[in-house]
N, C-alpha and C positions, 0 to 999 in steps of 0.2 A: 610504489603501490602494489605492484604483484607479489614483492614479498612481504607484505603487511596480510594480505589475501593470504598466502599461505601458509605463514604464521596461525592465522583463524581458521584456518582450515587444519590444522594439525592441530592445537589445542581445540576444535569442534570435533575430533576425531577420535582425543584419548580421553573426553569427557565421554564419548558415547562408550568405549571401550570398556569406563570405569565403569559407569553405569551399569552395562550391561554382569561383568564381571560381580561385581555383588548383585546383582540380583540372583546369578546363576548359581549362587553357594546363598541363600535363601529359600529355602527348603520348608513345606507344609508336610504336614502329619495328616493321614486318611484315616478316619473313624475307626478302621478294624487293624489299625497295625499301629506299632511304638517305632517311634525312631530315636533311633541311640545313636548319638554325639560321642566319638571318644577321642582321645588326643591329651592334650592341654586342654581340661576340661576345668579344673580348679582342684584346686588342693586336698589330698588323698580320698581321690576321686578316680576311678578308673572309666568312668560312664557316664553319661547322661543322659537319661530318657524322658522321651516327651509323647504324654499321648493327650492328641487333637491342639491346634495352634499350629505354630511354625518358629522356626529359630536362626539366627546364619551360624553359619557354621565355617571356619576361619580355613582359607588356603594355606597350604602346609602344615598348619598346627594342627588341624582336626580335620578330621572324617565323619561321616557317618554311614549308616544301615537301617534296615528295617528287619523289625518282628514282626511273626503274622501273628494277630489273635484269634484265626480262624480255632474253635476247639479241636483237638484230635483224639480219633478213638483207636484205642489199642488192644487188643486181644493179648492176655495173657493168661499163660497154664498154672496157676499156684501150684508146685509140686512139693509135698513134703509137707503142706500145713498142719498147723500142730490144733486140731478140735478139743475142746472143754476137757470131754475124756481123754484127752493127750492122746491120742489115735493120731498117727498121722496119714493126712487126703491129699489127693492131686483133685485141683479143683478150677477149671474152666473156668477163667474169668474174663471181662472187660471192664475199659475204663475209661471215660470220657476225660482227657486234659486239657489243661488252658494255660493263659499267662495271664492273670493277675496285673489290675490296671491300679492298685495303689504302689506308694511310693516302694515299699519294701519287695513287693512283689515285680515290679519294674526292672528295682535296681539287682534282683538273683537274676533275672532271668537276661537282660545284657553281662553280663557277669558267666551265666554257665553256657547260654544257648544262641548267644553270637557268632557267627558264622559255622556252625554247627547244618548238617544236614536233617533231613527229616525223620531218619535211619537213625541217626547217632543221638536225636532227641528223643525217639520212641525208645532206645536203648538205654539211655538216662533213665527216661520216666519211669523204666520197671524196673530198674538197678535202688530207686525209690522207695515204690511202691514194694516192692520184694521187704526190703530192710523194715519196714512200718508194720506190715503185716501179722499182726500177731492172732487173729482171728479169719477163719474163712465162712461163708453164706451156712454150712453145716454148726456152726456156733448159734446160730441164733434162733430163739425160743419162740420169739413171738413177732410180725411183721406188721407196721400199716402202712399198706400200699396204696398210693393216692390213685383214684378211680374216678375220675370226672366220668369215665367210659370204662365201661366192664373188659372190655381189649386191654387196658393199660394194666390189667392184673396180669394174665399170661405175660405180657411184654415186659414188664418188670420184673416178674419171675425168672427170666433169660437174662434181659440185663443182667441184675446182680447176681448172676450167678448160682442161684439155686439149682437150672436145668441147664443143658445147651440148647443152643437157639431153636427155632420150632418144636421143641417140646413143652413148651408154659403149661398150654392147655392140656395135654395132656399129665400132667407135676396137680394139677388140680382134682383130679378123679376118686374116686373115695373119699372123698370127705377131707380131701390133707390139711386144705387150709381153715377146716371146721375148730371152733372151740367146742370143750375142751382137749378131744381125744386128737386132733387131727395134728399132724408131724410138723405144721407149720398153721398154728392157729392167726389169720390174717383180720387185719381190720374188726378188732373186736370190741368196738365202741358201735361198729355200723360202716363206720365212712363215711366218703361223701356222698354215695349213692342211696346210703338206708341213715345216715345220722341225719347229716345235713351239708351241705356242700358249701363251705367256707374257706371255698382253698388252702386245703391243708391243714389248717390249724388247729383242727377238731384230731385228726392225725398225731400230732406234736403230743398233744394233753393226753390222748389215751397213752402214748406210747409212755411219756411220765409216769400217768399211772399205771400200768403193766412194771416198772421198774420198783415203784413206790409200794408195793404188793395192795393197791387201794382198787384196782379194778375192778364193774360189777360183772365181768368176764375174765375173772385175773387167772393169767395160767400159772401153773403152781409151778414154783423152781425159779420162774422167769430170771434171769441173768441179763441175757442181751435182748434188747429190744430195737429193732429197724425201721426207721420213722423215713418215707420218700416221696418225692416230686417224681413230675411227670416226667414219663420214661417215652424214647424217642429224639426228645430234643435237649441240648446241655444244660442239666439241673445240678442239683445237690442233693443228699440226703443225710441224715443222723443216723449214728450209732451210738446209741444210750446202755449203758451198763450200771447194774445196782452195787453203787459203793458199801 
């Protein structure tokens, strides 16, 4: 009898063990970060990411990590940019980055920025951004700047780069962002402020037509045209050029 007792008691033992054991390699995914599986992941496969659910993840075959998706902003100097007139500017820039939550974007980003520090990712992103770069904020003829609030024109004027920081408001003085004479004719449909306020979208179509030479404010020349969201929090914006 006592050793039938501890028989049951040693297989009640390395059931709890087992259990516990896979639960602990049972791993949930948090809203703002990817977690990447690598190992013995499946055939030519160097990775597998998961963002939101959960996955196990196999003792001695695999491992995993996390990505943050928190955005990051980076401050870079464009030096050497080469402007329309082939001038070349040094030109104060920032850049808001992110990781990309679809598949392709997933699997670069386990792939270049796994176990990478934060130093050696901002380093990447303008190793990037540098290489793509073929136009700087002095290229561009015509702007529309989303303006839910007359603040978000100065503040996007620094974002992209046109001024350095605390100078927006003053980037605006004499008339610059006036059609037709002004050095950066802005929002010349109106906006959202004086067109209509349709988030954005009224933005998108002037900028088309500034490119399209159909505007009934069209600046003449127009080449590039700069179509943006809200500056402040991590958006997007276009860069339209007349083919």
């Amino acid at each position: 009898m006592p050793y039938t007792l501890v028989f049951v008691a040693m297989v009640a033992l390395f059931l709890v063990t087992t259990m516990i054991a896979i639960m602990s390699r049972y791993h949930r995914c948090p809203s703002n970060q990817i977690l990447v599986k690598y190992g013995n992941v499946g055939r030519d496969k160097a990775a597998l990411p998961i963002h939101g659910g959960a996955t196990f993840v196999w003792p001695v075959l695999q491992s995993y990590a996390f990505l943050d998706l928190t955005p990051m902003t980076i401050d870079i100097d464009l030096k050497g940019a080469l402007s329309k007139q082939n001038i070349r500017m040094n030109v104060p820039s920032r850049f808001t980055i992110g990781i990309a939550t679809d598949e392709e974007g997933m699997n670069n980003a386990a792939v270049r920025l796994l176990g990478e520090s934060q130093q050696q990712i901002e380093a990447l992103a303008k190793d990037i951004i540098f290489g793509q770069a073929g136009i700087g904020p002095e290229d561009v003829d015509v702007a529309q700047l989303y303006d839910a609030f007359s603040p978000l024109i100065p503040l996007s004027l620094e974002g992209y780069g046109f001024c350095k920081r605390g100078e927006g408001a003053d980037f605006t003085n004499d008339g610059a962002l006036e059609w037709p004479d002004g050095r950066l004719p802005t929002n010349t449909s109106g906006g959202g402020m004086s067109e209509a306020y349709v988030h954005g979208f009224n933005l998108i179509s002037e900028g088309v037509r500034q490119i399209r030479g159909t505007s009934t404010a069209q600046v003449e020349g127009a080449e590039w045209s700069l179509v943006t969201s809200g500056e402040g929090v991590p958006t997007s914006a276009l860069l339209l050029r007349r083919g």
